[in-house]
Backbone bond lengths (Angstrom), bond angles and torsions (degrees), N, CA, C in turn:
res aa  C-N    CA-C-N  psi(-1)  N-CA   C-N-CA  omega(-1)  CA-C   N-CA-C  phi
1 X - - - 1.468 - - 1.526 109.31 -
2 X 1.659 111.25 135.56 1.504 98.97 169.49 1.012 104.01 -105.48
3 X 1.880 114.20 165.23 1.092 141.89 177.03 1.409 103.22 -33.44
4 X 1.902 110.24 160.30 1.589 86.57 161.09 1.433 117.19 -105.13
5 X 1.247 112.19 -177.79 1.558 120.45 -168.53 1.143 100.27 -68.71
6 X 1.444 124.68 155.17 1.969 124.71 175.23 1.123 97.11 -71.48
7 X 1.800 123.28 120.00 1.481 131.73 -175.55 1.585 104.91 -73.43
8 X 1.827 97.66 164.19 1.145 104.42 -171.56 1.752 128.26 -76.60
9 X 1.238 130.15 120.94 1.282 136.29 -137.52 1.613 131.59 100.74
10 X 1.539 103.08 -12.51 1.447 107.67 -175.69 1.562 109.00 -108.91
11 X 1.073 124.08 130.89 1.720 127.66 -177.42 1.224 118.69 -111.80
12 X 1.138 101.11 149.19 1.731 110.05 -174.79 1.553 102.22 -131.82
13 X 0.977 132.76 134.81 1.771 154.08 177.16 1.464 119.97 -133.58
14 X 1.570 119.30 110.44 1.077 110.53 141.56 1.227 125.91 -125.47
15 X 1.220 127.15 154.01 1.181 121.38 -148.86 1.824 119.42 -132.05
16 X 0.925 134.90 148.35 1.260 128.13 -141.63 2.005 95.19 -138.19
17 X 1.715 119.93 160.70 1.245 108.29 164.65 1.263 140.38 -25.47
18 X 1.343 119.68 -35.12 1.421 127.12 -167.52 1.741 102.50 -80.94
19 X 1.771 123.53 -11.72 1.106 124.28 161.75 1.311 114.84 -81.59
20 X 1.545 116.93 3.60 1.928 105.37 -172.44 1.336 108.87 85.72
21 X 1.358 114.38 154.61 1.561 119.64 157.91 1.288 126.98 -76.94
22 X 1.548 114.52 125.67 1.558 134.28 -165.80 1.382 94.88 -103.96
23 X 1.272 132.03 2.83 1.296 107.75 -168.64 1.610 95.31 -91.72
24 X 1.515 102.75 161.38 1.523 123.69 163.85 1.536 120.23 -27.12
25 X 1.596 136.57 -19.49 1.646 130.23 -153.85 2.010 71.44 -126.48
26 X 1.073 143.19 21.57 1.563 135.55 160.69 1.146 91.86 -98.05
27 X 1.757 93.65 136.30 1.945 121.34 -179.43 1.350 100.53 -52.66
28 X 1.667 125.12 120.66 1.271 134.29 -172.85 1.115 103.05 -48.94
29 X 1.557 151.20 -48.03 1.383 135.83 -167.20 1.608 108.72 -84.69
30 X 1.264 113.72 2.56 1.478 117.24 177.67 1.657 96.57 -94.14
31 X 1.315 120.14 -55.83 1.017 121.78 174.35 1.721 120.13 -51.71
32 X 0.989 129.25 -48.22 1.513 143.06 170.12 1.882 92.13 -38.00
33 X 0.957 116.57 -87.70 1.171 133.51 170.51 1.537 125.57 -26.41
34 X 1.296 124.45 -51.40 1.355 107.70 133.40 1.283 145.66 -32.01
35 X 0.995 94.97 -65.63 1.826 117.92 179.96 1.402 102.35 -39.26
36 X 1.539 105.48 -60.87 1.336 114.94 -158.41 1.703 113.60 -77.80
37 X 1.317 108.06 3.42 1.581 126.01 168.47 1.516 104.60 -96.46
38 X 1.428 129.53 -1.37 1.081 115.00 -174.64 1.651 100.58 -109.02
39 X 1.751 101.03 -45.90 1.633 105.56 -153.62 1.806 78.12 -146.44
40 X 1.196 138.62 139.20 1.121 148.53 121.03 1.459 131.37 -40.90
41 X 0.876 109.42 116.53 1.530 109.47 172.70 1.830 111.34 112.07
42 X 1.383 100.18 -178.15 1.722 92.81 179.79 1.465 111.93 -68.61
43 X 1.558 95.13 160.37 1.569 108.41 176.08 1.121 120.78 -110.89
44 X 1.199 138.99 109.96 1.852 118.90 153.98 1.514 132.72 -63.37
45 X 1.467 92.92 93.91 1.948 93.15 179.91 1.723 103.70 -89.76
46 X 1.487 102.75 173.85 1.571 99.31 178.70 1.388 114.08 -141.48
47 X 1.238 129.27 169.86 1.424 130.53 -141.44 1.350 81.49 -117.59
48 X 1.264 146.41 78.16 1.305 160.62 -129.83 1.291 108.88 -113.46
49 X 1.361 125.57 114.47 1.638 126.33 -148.44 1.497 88.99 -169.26
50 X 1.399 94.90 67.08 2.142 110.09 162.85 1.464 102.17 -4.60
51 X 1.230 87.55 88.07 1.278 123.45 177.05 1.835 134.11 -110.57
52 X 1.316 121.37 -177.57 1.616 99.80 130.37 1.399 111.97 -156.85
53 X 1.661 111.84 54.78 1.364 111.33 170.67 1.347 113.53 -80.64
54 X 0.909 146.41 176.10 1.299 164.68 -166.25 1.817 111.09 -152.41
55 X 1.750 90.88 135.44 1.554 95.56 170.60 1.545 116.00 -112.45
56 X 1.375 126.65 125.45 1.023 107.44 162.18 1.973 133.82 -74.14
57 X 0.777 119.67 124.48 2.032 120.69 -155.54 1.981 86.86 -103.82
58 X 1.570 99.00 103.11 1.496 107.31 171.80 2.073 114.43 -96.29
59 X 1.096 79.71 1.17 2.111 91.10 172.82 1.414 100.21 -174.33
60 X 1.947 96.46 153.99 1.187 100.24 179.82 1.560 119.25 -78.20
61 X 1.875 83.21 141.15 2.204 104.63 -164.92 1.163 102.90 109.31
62 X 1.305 119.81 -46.59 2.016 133.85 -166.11 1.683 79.53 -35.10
63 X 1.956 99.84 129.97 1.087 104.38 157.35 1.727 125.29 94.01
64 X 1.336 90.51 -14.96 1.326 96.49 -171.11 2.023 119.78 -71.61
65 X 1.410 110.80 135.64 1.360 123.10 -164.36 1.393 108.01 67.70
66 X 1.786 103.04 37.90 1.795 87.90 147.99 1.099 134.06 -89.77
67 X 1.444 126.00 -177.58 1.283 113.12 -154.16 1.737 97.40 -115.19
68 X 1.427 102.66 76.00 1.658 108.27 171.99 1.744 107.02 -157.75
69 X 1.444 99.30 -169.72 1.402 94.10 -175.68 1.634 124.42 -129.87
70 X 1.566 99.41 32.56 1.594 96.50 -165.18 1.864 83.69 -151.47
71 X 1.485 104.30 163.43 1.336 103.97 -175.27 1.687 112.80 -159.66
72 X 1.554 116.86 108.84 1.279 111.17 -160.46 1.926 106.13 -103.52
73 X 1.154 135.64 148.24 1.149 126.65 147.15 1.434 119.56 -149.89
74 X 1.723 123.90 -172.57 1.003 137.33 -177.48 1.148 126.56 -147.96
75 X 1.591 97.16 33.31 1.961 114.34 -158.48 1.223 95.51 -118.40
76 X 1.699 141.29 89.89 1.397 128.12 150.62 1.212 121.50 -9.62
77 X 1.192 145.41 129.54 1.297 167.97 146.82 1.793 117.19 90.30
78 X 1.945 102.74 29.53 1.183 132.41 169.18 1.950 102.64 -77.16
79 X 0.807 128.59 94.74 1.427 125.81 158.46 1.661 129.57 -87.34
80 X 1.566 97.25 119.12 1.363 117.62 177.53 1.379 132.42 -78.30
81 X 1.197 137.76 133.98 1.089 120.79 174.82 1.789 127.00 -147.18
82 X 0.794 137.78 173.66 1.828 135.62 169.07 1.992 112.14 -169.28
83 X 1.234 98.27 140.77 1.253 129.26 -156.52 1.784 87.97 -97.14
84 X 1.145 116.16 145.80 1.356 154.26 172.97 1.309 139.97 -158.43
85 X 1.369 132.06 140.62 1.021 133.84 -167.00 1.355 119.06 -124.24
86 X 1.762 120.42 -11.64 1.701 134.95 -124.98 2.073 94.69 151.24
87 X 0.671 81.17 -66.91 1.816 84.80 -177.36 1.339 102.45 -64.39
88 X 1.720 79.27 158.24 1.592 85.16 -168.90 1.759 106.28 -101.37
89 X 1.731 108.57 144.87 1.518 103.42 -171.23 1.536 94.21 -117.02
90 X 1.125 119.65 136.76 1.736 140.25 169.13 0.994 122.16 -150.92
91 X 2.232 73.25 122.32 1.746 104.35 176.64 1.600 109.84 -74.23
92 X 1.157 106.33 159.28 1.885 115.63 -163.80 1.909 81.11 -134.68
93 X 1.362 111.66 137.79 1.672 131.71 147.19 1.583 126.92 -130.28
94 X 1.023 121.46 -177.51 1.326 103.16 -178.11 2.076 88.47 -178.45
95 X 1.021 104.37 148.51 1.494 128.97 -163.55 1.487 108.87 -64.38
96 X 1.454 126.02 -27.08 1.411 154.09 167.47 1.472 103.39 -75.70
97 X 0.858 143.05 -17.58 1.735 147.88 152.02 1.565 102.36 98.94
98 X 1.588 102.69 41.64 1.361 101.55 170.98 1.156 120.58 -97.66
99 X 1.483 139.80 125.21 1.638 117.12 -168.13 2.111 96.74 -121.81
100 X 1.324 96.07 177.22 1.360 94.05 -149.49 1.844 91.67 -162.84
101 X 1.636 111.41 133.63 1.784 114.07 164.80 1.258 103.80 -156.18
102 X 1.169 109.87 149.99 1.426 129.08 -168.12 1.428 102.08 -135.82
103 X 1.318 118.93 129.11 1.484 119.29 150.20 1.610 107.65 -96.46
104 X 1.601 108.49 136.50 1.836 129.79 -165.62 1.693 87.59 -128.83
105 X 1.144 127.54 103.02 1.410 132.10 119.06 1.651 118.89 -78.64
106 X 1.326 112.34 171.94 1.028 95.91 -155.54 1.837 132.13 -77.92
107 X 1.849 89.53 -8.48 1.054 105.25 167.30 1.900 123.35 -64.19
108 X 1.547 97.04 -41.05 1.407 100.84 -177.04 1.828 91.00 -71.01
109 X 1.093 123.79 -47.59 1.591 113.28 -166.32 1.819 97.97 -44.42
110 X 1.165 120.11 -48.29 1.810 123.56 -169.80 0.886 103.91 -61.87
111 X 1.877 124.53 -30.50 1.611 119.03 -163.00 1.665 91.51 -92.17
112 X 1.565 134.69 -13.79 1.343 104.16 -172.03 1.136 138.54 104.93
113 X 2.095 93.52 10.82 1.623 100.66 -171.78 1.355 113.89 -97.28
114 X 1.425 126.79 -2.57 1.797 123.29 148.82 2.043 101.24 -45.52
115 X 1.281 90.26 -67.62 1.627 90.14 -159.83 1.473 105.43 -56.55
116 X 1.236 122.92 -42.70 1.400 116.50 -176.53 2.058 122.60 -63.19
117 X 1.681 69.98 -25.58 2.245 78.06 174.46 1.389 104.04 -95.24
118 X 1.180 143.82 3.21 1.893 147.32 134.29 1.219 107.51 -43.99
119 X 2.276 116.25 -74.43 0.767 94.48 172.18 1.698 154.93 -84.91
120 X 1.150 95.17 21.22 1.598 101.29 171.52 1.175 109.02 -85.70
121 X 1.390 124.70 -25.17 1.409 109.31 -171.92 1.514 111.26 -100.61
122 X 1.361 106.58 -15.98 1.828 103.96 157.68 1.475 99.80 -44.71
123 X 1.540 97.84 -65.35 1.915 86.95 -161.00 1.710 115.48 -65.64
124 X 0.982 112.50 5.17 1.694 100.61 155.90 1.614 110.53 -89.44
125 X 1.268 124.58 -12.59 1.451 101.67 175.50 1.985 88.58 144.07
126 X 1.166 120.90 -6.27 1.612 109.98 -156.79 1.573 102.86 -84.93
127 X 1.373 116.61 140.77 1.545 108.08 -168.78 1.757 79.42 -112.21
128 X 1.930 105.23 -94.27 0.995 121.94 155.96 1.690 148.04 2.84
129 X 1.368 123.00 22.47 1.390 137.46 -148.95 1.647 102.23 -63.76
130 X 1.390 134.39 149.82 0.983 154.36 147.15 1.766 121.22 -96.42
131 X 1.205 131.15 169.55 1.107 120.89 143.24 1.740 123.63 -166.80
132 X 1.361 119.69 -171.97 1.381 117.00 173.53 1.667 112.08 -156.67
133 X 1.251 108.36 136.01 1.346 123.90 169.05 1.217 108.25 -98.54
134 X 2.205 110.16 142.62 0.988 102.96 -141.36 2.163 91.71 -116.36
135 X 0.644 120.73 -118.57 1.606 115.12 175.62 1.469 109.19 -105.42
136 X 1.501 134.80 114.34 1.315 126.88 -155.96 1.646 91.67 -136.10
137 X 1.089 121.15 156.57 1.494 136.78 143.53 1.502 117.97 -19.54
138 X 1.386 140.48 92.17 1.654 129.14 146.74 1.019 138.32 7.47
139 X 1.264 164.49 156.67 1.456 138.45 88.88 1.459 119.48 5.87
140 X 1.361 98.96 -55.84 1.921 108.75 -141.00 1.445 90.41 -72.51
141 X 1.267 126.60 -31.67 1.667 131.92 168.44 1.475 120.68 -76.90
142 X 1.634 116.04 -20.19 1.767 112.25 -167.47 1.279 96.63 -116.81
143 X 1.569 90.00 100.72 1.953 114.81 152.12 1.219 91.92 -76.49
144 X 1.576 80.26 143.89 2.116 111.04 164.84 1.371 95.27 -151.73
145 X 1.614 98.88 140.81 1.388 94.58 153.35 1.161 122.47 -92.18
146 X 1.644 103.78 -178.43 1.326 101.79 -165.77 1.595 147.63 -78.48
147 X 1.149 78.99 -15.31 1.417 128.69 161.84 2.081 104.97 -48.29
148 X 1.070 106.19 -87.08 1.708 115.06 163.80 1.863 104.63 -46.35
149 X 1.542 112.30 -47.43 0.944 95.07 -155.15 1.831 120.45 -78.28
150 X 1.457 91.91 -31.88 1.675 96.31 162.75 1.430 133.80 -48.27
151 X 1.092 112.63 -36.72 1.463 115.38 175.67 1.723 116.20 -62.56
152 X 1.257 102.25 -53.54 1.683 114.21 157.57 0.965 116.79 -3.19
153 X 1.855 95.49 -76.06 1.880 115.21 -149.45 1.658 79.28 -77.59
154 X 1.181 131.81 -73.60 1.588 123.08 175.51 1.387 116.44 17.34
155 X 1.374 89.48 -65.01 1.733 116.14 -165.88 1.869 116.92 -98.71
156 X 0.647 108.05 -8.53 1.676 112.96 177.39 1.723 110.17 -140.97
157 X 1.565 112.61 -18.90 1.468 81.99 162.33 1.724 89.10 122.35
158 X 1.396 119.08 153.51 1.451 130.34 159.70 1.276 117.19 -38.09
159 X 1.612 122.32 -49.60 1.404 133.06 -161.23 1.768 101.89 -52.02
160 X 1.710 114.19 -12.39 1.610 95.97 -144.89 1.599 91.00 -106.92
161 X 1.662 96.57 -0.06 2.078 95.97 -173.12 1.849 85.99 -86.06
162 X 1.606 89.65 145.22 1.650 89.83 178.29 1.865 81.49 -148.62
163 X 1.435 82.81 -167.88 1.954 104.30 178.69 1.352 107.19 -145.64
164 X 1.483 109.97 123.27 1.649 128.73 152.65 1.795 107.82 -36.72
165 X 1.215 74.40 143.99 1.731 80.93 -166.88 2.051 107.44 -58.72
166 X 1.213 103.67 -15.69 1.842 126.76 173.12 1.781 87.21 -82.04
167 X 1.006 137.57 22.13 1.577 120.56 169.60 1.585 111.14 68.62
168 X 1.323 135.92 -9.86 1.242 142.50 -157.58 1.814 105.82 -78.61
169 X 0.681 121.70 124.34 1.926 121.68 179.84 1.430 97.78 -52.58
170 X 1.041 106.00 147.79 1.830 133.94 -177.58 1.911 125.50 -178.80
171 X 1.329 105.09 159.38 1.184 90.51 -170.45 1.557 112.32 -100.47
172 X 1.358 105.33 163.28 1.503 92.65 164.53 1.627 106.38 -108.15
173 X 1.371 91.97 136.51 1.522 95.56 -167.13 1.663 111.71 -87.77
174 X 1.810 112.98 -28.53 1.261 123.09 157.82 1.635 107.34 -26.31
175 X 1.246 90.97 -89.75 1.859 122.55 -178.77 1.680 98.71 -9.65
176 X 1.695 96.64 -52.51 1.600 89.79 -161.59 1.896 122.80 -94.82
177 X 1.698 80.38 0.44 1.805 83.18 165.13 1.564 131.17 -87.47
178 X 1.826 97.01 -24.35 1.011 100.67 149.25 1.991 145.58 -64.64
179 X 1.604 101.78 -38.84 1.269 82.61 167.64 1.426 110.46 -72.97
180 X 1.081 138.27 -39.73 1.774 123.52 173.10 1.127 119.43 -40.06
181 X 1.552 130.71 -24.52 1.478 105.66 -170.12 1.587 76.20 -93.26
182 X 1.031 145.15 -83.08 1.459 166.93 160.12 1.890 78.37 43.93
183 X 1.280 96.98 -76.15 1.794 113.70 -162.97 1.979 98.93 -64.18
184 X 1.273 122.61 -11.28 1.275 107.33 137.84 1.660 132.67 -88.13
185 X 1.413 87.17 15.77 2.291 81.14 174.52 1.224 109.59 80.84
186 X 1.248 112.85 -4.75 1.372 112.41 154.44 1.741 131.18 -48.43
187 X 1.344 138.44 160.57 1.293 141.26 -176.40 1.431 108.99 -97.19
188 X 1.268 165.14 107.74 0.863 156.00 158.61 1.928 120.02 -80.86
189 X 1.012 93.41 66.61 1.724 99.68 175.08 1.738 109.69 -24.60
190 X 1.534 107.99 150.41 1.764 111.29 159.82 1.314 105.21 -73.39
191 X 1.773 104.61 126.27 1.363 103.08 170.13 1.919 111.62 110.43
192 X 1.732 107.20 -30.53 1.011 116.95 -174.99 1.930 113.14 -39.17
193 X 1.463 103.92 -47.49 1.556 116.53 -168.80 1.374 105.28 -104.90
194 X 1.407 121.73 21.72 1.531 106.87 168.43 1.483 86.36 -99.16
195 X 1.548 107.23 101.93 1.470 113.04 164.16 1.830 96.68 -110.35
196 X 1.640 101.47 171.67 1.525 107.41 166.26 1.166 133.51 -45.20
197 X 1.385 149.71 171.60 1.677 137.09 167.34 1.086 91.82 -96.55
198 X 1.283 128.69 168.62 1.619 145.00 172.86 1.535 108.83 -90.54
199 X 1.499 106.73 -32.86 1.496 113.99 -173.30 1.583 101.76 -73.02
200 X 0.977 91.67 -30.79 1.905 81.87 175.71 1.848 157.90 -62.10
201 X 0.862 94.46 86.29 1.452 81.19 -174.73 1.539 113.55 91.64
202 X 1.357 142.77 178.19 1.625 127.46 -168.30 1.251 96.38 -86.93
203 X 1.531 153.49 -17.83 1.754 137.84 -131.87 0.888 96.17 -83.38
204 X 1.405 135.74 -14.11 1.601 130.83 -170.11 1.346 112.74 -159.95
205 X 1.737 123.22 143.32 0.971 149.26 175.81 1.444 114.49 -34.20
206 X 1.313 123.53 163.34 1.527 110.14 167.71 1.720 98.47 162.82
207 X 1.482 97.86 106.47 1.114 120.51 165.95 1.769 120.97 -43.49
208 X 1.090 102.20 -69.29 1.815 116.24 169.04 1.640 110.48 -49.09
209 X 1.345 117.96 -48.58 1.680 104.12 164.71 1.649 132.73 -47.69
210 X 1.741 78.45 -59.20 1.637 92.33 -157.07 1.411 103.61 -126.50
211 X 1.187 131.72 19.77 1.312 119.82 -158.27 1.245 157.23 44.48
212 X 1.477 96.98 12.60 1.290 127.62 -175.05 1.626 126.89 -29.92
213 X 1.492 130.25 90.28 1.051 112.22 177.10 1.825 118.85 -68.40
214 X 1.359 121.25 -3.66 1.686 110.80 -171.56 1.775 91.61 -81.02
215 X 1.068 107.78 172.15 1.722 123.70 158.01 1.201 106.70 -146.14
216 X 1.741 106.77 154.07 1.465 145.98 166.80 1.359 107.76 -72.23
217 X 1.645 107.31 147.85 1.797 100.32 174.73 1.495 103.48 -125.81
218 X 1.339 88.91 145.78 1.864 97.08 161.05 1.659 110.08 -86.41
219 X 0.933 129.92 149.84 1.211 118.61 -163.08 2.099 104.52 -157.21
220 X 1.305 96.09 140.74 1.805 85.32 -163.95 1.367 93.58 -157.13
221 X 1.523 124.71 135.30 1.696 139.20 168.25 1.311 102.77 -160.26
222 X 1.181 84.81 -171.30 1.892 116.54 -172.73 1.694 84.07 -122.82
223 X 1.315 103.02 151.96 1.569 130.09 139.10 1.449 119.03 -52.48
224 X 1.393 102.11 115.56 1.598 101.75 -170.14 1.709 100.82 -69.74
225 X 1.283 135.74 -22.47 1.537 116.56 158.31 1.828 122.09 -72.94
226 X 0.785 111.15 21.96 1.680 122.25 -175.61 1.633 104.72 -100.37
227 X 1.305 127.62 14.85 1.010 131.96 178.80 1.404 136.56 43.41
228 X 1.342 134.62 -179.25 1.662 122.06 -160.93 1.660 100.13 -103.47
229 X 0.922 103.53 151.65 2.139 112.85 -176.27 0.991 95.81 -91.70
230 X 1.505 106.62 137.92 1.963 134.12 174.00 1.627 100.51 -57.08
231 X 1.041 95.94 123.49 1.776 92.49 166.86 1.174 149.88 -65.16
């Protein structure tokens, strides 16, 4: 069975240089202004510290600058969001009008914050899950040593040992978001995680290239006329 399609009323955004920098250190009225070209209305950003807490967002803003990395709700015209640079950000939907994003570096991927932003949004009501990965870092760019990197494969499996395009060990961070959602029952379509690299080329941010202080957002709501989900 595949995932289902992001239903109608529910949005998904990610967003790349050519949208500007969304992150937190962009001049607040520059930033406002973005935002408000993407999604209207308040945002919940998060004080994002590779993690795997989870917030639940009961109105739109509720929550905003907490100190975790995943963000579930069921409030029409609640907007979600998470900042990346290299890490990977994923939007979560689900047919019950629960929407759901997580930012996974690789620390939050070890701590568990895919599975923990599934299950938060089960317990609002979400059976049905969808999802999307948003533009993340390569392999062919992410050295690890081996040291970091063993524990990983330990824990997610062969798929996640890869090589820098220089032959150097690194992980693939794709590889390992997929088996996490996977081990929530999730669908992982062919093709789902061949997203862009970040290191590549200008379209997107990327800490590990260039040092980039701006970031890209993943970004995920309902239509605030799309009404509130049965519990």
């Amino acid at each position: 069975m595949l995932p289902p399609p992001v239903p109608v009323g529910t949005h998904v955004v990610c967003t790349g240089a050519a949208d500007g920098d969304l992150g937190r250190s962009a001049p607040p009225e520059e930033l406002a202004a973005r935002r408000a070209r993407i999604a209207a209305g308040a945002w919940t950003w998060l004080d994002q510290v590779h993690g795997a807490d989870v917030v639940v967002v009961e109105h739109p803003g509720d929550r905003c600058g907490a100190p975790a990395d995943a963000a579930v709700t069921r409030e029409p015209g609640a907007v979600l969001c998470v900042l990346t640079a290299d890490c990977a950000g994923v939007a979560l939907w689900s047919d019950e009008g629960v929407v759901g994003v997580a930012h996974a570096g690789w620390r939050g991927l070890a701590a568990g914050v895919l599975q923990a932003c599934v299950d938060a949004m089960r317990s609002l009501g979400a059976d049905r899950i969808g999802w999307r990965l948003g533009p993340c870092i390569s392999p062919a760019a992410n050295e690890f040593s081996p040291e970091d990197l063993d524990p990983l494969v330990e824990r997610f499996g062969p798929s996640v040992r890869s090589r820098t395009t220089e032959g150097r060990p690194a992980l693939d961070l794709r590889a390992g978001v997929g088996v996490a959602l996977s081990e929530c029952g999730l669908e992982v379509p062919e093709g789902a995680l061949d997203v862009p690299c970040t290191t590549v080329g200008d379209d997107w941010y990327s800490w590990r290239a260039r040092r980039d202080s701006a970031r890209q957002a993943t970004v995920v709501w309902r239509d605030p006329a799309a009404g509130r989900s049965a519990p």
